[in-house]
C-alpha positions in Angstrom: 70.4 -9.4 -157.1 68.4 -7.9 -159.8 65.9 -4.6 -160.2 62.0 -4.6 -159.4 62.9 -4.2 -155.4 60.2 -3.3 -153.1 62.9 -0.4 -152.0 65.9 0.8 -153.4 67.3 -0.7 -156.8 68.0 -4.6 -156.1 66.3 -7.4 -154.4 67.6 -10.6 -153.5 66.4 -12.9 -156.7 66.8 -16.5 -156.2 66.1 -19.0 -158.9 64.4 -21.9 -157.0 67.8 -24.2 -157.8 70.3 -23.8 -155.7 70.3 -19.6 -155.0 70.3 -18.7 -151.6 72.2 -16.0 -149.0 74.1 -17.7 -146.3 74.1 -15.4 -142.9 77.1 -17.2 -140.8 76.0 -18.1 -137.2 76.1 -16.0 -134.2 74.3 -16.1 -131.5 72.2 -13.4 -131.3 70.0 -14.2 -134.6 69.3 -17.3 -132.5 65.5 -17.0 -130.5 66.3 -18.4 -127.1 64.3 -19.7 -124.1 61.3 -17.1 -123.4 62.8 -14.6 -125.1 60.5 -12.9 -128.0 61.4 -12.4 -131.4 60.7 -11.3 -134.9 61.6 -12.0 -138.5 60.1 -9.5 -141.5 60.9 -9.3 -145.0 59.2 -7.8 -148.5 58.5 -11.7 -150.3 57.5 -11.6 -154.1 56.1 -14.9 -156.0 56.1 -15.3 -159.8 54.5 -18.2 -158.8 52.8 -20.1 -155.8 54.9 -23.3 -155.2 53.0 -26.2 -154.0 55.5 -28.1 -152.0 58.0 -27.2 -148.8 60.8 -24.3 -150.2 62.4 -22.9 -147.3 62.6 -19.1 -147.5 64.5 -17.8 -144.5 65.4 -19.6 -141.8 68.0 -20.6 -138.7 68.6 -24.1 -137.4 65.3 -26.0 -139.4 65.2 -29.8 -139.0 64.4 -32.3 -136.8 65.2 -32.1 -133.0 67.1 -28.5 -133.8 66.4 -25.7 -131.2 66.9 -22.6 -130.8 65.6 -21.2 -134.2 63.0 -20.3 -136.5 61.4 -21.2 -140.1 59.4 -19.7 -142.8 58.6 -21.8 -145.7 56.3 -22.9 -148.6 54.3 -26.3 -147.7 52.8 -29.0 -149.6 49.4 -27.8 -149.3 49.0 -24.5 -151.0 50.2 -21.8 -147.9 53.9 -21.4 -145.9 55.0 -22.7 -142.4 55.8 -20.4 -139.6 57.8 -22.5 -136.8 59.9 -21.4 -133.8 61.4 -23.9 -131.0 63.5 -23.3 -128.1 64.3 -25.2 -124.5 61.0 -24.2 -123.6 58.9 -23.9 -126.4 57.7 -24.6 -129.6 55.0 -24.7 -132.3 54.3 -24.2 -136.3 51.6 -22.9 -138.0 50.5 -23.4 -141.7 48.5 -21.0 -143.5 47.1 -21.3 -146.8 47.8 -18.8 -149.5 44.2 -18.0 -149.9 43.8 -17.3 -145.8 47.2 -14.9 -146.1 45.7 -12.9 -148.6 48.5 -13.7 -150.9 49.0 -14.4 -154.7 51.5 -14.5 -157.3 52.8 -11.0 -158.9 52.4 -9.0 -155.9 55.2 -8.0 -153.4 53.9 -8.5 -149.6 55.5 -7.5 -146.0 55.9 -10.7 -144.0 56.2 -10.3 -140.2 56.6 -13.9 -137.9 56.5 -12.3 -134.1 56.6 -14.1 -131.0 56.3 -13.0 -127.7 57.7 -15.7 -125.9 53.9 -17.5 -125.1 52.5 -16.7 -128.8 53.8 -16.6 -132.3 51.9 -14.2 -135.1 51.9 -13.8 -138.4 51.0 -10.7 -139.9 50.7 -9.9 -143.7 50.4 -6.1 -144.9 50.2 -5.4 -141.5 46.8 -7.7 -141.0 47.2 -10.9 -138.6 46.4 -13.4 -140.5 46.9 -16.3 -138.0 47.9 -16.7 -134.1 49.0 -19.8 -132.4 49.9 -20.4 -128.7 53.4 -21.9 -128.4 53.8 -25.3 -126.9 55.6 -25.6 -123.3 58.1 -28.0 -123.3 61.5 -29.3 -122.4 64.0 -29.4 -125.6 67.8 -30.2 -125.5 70.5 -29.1 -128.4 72.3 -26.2 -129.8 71.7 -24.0 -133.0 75.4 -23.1 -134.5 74.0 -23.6 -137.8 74.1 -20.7 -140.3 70.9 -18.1 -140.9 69.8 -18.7 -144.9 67.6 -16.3 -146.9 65.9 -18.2 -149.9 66.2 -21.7 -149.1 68.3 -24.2 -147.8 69.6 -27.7 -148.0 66.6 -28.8 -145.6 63.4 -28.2 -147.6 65.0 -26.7 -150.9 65.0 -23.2 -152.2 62.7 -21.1 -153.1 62.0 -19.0 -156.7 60.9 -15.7 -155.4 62.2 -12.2 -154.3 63.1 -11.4 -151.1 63.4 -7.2 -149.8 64.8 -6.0 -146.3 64.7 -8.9 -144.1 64.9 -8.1 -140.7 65.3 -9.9 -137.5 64.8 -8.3 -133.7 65.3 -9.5 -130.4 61.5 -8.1 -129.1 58.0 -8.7 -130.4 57.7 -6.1 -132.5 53.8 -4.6 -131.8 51.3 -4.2 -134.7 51.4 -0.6 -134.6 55.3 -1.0 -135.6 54.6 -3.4 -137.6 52.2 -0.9 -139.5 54.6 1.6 -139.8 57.0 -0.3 -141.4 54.6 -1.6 -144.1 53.4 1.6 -145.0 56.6 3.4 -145.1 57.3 1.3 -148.1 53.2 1.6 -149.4 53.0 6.0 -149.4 49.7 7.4 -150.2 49.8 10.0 -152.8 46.7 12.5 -153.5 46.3 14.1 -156.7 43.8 16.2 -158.4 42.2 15.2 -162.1 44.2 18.3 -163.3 47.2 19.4 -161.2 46.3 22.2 -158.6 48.1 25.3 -158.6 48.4 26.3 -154.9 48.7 30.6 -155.8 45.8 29.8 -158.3 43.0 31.9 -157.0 40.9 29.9 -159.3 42.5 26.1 -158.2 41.3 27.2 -154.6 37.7 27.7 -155.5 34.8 25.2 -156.7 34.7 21.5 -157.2 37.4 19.2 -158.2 38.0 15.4 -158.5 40.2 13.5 -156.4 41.8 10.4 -156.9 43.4 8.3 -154.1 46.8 6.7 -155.6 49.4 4.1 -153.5 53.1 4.4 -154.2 52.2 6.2 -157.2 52.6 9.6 -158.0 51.8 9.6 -161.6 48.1 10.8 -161.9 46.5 9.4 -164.6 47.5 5.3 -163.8 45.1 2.8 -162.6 45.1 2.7 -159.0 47.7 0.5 -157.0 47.9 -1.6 -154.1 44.2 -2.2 -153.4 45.1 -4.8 -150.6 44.6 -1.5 -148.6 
């Protein structure tokens, strides 16, 4: 852990080496047949990588079922797979089409409702893909990893409140839980006095500040 969390006092800081949190199996962190799912987490580059770091994931690698990826790639973006008996498919987004860069702390949402898989960035879908019907055979009894694994390699970033559901979360919740972590503060060029007869009359300036509440500071967040 170290400080400079998205919330609270610690994040989980992995080195890119050989850091990583291992989440032992069971069976419910595993997505199964038809059944929808969802995986969200605060992520936070120093820098892009360029090549496959895995970043959380359960049961990744050829001919595994019953699990779920997200990763860096070799081509400048992450992977978002999922596989079960029935179904399966990845996506790979570039950086630039996520809307993501280095310094910056981001919510990550991978939902899938059982036909569809969606990833969702700040609360925005940035990409959709419809899920391949199939007929897969094996087990997941592997563990659940948080920043990297023996598979693709770990990653150097932060990770913040990672999350998985049994359901598809909706974008409305998905919203909520990005902005509960982005408040919107309003403050006035000079602070307002509320019993100020004279603070409740005439013109003022306003200035529109994101999980900020210290007037006078550039503005933050302007992904918004």
């Amino acid at each position: 852990t170290a400080s400079g969390a998205k919330s609270g006092a610690y994040s989980g800081t992995f080195d890119g080496t050989d850091d990583f949190v291992n989440v032992p199996h069971n069976s419910n962190l595993n997505p199964t047949i038809n059944n929808p799912y969802t995986c969200e987490f605060w992520l936070y580059f120093s820098s892009l990588p360029s090549t496959w770091k895995d970043i959380v994931q359960k049961n990744i690698g050829t001919g595994n079922i019953d699990g779920f990826y997200i990763r860096t790639n070799n081509a400048s973006g992450m992977d978002f797979g999922y596989v079960t008996t029935t179904r399966n498919g990845g996506l790979g987004i570039t950086y630039a089409n996520l809307g993501i860069s280095a310094n910056n702390w981001y919510h990550i949402a991978f939902a899938v409702d059982g036909t569809n898989s969606y990833v969702y960035v700040d609360g925005i879908l940035r990409g959709q893909l419809t899920l391949t019907v199939g007929s897969y055979s094996g087990t997941n009894t592997n563990a659940l990893t948080i920043g990297g694994s023996a598979w693709d390699g770990y990653s150097p970033v932060r990770i913040d409140e990672v999350a998985i559901y049994n359901r598809s979360l909706p974008v409305s919740e998905i919203r909520e839980h990005y902005n509960a972590r982005n408040e919107v503060w309003f403050k006035t060029h000079s602070a307002i006095n509320a019993s100020s007869t004279s603070e409740a009359t005439g013109q003022h300036s306003y200035y529109l500040y994101y999980n900020n509440p210290s007037a006078g500071t550039a503005i933050e967040n302007k992904r918004n």
